[in-house]
N, C-alpha and C positions, 0 to 999 in steps of 0.2 A: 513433502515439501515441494512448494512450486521454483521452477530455477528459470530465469531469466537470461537469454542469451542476445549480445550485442546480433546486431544486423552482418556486420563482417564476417561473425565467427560461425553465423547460421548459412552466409551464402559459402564458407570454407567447407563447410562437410556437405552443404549441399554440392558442389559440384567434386567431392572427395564420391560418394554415394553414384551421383551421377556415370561418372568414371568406370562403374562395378554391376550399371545395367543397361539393361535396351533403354534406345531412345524414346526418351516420352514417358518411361516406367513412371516415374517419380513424380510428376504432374499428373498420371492417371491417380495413385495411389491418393492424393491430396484431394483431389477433383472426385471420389471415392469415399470417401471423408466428408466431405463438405457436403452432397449428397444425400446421406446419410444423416448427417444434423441437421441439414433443413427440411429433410422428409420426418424426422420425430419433433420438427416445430410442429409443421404444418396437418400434424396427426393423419389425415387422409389426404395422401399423393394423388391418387387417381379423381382430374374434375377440378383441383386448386389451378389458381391463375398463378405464375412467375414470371416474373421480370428480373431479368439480368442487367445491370449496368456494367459496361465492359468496355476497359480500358484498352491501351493498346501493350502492356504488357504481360509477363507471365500469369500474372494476377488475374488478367482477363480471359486468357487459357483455363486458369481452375475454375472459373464460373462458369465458361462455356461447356469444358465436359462433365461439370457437377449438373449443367442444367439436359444437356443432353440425355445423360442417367435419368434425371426426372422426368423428362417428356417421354423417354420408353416406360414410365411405369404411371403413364397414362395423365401427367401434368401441362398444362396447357401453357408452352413455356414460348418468353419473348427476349429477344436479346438487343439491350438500346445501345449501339455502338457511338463511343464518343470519337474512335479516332478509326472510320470504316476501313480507310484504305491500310491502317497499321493491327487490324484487329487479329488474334491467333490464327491461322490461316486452317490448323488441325482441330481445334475446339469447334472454328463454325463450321466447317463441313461435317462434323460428327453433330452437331446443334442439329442441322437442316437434314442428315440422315434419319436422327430420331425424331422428327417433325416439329422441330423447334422451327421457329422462324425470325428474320430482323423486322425489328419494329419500323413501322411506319409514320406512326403516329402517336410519340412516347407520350403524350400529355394524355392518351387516350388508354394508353395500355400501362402504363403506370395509375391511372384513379379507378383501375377494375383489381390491383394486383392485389392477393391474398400473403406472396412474403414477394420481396424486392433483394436481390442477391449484389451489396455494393462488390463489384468488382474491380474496382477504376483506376485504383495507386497500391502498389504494391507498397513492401518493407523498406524500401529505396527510394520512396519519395522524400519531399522534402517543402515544407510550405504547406500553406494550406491550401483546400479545390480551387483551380480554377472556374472561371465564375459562369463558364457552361456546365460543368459539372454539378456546381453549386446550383444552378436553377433546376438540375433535374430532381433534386432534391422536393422541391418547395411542391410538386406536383403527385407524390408519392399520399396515397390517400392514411389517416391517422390510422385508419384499423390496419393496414397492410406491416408486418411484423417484418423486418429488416435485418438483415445478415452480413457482417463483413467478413468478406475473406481476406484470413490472415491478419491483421489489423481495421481499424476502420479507417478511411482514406480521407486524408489531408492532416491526420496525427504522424508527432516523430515517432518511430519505432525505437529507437535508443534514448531517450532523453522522457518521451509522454507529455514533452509541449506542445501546444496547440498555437499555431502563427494563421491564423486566416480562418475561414470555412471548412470542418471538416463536417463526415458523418457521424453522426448519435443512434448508433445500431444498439437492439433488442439484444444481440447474440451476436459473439464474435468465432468464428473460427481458424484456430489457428494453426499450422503444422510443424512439427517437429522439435519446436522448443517455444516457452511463450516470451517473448520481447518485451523490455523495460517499460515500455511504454505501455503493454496491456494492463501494468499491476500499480502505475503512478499518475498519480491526476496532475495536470487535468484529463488528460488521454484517458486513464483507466473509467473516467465517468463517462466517456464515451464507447465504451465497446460493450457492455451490457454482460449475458451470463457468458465466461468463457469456456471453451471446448477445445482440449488439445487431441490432434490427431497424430500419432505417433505413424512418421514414415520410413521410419529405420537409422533415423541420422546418429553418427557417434559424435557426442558433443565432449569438451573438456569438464574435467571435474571442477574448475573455480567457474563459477557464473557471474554474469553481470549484476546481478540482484534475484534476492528470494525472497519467499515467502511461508514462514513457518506455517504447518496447521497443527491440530492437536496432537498427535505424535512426537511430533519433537519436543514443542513445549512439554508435555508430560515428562519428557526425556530428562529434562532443565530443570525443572521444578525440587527444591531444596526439601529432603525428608528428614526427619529427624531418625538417628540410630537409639536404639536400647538403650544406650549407656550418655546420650545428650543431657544436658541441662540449658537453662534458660542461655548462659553464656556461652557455651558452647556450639550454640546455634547462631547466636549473633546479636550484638546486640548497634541499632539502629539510634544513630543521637539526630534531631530534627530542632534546625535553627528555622525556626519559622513563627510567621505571626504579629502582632505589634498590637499599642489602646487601638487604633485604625482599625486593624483589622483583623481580630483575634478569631475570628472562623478557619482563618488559612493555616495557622495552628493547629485548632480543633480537626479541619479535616485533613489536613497533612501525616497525623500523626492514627488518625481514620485510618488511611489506607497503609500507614508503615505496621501497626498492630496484624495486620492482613496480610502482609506478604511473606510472611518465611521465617523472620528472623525472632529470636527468642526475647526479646526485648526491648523496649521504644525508651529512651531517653528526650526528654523534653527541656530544651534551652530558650528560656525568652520571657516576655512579658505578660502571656497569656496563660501561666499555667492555672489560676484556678476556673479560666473555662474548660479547658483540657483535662483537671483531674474530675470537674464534674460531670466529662462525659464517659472518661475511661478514665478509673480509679488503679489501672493495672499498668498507668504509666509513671516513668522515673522523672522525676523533674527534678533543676538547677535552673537558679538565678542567673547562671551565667559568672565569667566566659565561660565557653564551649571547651574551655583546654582546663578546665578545674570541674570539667562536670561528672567526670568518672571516665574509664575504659571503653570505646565503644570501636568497631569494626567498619563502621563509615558515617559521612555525615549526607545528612540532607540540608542543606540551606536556600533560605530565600523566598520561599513563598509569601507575601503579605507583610515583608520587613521592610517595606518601605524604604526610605530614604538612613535607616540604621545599618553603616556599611562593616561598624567596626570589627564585628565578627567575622568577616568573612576571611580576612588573611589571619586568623587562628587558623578556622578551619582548615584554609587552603595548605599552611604547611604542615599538617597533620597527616603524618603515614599511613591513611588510609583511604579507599575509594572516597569522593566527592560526587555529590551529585546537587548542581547550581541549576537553580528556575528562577524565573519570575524575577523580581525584584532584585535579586541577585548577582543577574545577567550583566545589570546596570552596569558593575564597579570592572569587570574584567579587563582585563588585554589579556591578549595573547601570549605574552613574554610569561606575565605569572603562571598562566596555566600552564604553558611549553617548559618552567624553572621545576614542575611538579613530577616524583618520580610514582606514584601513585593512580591506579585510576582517577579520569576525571570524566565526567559524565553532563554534558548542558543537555537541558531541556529545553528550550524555545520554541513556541510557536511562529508564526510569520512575520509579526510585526516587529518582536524582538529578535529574530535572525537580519531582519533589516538591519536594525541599529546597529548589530554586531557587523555588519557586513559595510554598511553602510549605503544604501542600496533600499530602493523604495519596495513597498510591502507587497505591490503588483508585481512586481519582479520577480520574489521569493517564491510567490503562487505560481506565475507560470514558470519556472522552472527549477522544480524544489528539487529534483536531484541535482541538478547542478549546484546548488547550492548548499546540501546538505552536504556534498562534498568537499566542496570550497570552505564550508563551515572547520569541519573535521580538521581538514588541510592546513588552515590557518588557527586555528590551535593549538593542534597537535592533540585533540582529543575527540573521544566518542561523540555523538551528537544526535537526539532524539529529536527529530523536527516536527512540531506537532502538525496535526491539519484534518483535509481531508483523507489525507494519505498519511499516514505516518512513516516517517522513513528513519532508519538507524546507520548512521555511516561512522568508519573510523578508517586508520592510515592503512588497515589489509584486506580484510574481509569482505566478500560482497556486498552491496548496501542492503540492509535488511529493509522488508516492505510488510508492514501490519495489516491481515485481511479480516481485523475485526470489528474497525472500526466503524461510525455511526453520527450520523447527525446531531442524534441525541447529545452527543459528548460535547457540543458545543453550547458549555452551561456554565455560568459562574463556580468558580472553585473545583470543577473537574482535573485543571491541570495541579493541584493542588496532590489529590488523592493520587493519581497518578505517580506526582514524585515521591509520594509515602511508600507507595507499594515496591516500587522501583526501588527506592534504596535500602529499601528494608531486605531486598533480595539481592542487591552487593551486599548486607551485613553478613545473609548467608553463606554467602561464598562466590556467587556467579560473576566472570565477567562482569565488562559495563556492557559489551557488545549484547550479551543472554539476559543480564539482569532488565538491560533495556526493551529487550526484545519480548520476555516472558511477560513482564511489566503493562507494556500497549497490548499484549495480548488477551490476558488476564482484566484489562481497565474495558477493551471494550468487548468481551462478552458482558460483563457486568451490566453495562451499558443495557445491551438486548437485552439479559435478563429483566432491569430495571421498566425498561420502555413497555416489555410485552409482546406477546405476537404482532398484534395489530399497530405498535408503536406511540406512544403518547409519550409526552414531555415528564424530562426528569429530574431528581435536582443533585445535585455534587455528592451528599449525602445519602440519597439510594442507591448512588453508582458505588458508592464505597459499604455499602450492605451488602450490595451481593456478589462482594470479591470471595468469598468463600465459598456462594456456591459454582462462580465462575471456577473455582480452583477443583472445586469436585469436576465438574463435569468435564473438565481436558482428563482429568487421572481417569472417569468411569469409562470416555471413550476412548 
């Protein structure tokens, strides 16, 4: 699991660590590190050109003795000072020891540089580059491959909002724990492949946000015992669909067959496109509260402006999970009156409405908001996007690293909340069922797309939820 730690709680153990070695230990070790991952970019150290941008903080320490390391193992290294008279005063004399030198002439030695080292804002900034900053950018030649230390500079570290110019690095590297802002866009679209360099720090066990990989998911993932039956594994009822829009049905009910639970009940107006695509589901004319037994509901997909079901659902002692159309009828009061899981799926536009609050908003600051979501609730909340984020009233925010462009496809969010509550039916939290869910929707995705990537449609991403589910159990 990837664990996310706020900016306060990383400079608390850094100066707890500090406290326990020699002066400068701890900035070598980092500077050692970074080093390191830029000499296995740049495959051959000896004869490559660097350039360091260096700010006048610590940040600009680690570049300087990262790049010192590389000029002894024979890199022809250049250090562009934004702030000369505040620059690490022990990095540039170890620079200039190991024949590093300061640039003279950055527009010159930035269009020969083979990697470009941002080192300009630390974890502690705030805003985006100033606009010297910003121009040394635009001079940095396209082939020359880019490295941020620790963050990429002009992103928050705690939030992953972008307010102004930041860097758009190749490869970030980071030390000692990775920061919110590396794993949630818009920021995490800016830091490229990340590298954590472990420098001994003790961090607390609850983190700001994480990010599951295979292992845990496999951990979550609902098996069935010897002795299960179709009901006993769960059974998934899905209000979804309308004459409008009878697909959202069909694939809603796609992705709940797929995820866990031992049986799909189907409530609405589309079931004979639904039993003619899976004959292995239960269907009712409705209500939702006369349709049989089931373990949670899905609602909302493609039901348009038909609210009446919903406050069945809603007082129904079972996990809920509300999308789409759905979203429309809420307040807060009914969901907060619920003693049962309740689960929103919203992408940005409809967290807007929920929030009230324009859709540029949501985007740049979707933890913020998926928390405020939760908050004003009182329930879990999948916020779709480029990032997918899972937040509720305790637990870290959860962050999906498997998402994909591709998923950005009519009726994707559909399948998604099939699989999703088809895995409350089995048993999992909203927090895991959510979580397993976006995990699960976008391998699928990759699967769907292919190595090379090509366009998908809602319906091949809910094909290859099964093998998406083998492959987290085979690794």
């Amino acid at each position: 699991m990837r664990t996310a730690y706020s900016v306060s709680t990383v400079r608390a153990a850094e100066q707890q660590l500090m406290a326990e070695l020699p002066e400068g230990a701890l900035m070598q070790r980092a500077a050692a590190g970074l080093a390191v991952a830029c000499g296995e970019l740049l495959g051959r150290v000896y004869g490559s050109r660097v350039v360091l941008l260096v700010g006048s903080g610590d940040n600009g320490g680690d570049a300087l003795y990262a790049g010192a390391r590389l000029a002894k193992r024979g890199a022809g290294v250049v250090a562009v000072l934004l702030s000369p008279e505040r620059a690490h005063p022990g990095g540039l004399s170890a620079l200039r020891a190991a024949g590093g030198r300061v640039s003279a002439d950055f527009r010159r030695d930035l269009g020969w540089a083979d990697l470009v080292v941002d080192g300009v804002v630390g974890i502690g900034g705030r805003g985006g580059l100033r606009p010297e900053a910003a121009q040394l950018l635009g001079y940095v030649r396209e082939s020359a491959m880019l490295v941020a230390v620790d963050l990429p500079s002009g992103v928050d570290a705690d939030t992953g909002e972008v307010a102004g110019d930041a860097v758009r690095a190749d490869a970030t590297v980071t030390f000692g724990a990775y920061k919110p802002g590396l794993l949630i866009d818009p920021a995490r679209g800016r830091a490229g492949a990340l590298r954590l360099v472990d420098i001994g720090l003790e961090l607390p066990e609850r983190a700001e946000a994480e990010a599951l990989q295979h292992a845990e998911v496999a951990e979550l993932l609902p098996r069935p015992a010897a002795e299960s039956d179709k009901y006993r594994r769960g059974v998934v009822g899905v209000v979804a669909g309308s004459a409008r829009y009878p697909g959202a049905a069909v694939l809603a009910v796609a992705g709940a067959l797929r995820g866990g639970a031992g049986a799909v009940r189907y409530v609405g107006p589309a079931a004979d496109a639904v039993l003619a695509r899976f004959p292995e589901t239960l269907v009712h004319a409705g209500p939702p509260d006369k349709a049989g037994r089931v373990q949670s509901w899905v609602i909302g997909p493609g039901i348009g402006d038909e609210s009446g079901a919903l406050e069945e659902v809603l007082a129904a002692d079972v996990p809920v999970l509300v999308d789409a159309d759905g979203l429309r009828f809420l307040t807060p009061e009914r969901v907060r009156a619920r003693t049962a899981d309740t689960l929103l799926t919203p992408h940005a536009g409809e967290a807007a409405a929920l929030l009230g609050r324009s859709r540029e908003d949501i985007e740049a600051a979707r933890l913020r908001s998926v928390r405020e979501l939760a908050g004003q609730y009182g329930a879990t909340v999948l916020l779709k996007g480029s990032t997918t984020l899972i937040a509720d009233a305790e637990g870290p925010v959860r962050v999906n690293s498997t998402g994909t462009g591709w998923l950005a496809t009519a009726g994707s969010g559909d399948v998604l909340s099939g699989v999703t509550g088809s895995l409350l039916a089995a048993g999992l939290p909203a927090r895991d069922a959510a979580s397993v869910g976006a995990y699960l929707h976008g391998l699928a995705a990759r699967r769907a797309a292919g190595r090379e990537g090509a366009p998908v449609t809602a319906s091949e991403v809910a094909g290859h939820l099964g093998a998406a589910w083998r492959d987290v159990q085979r690794d």
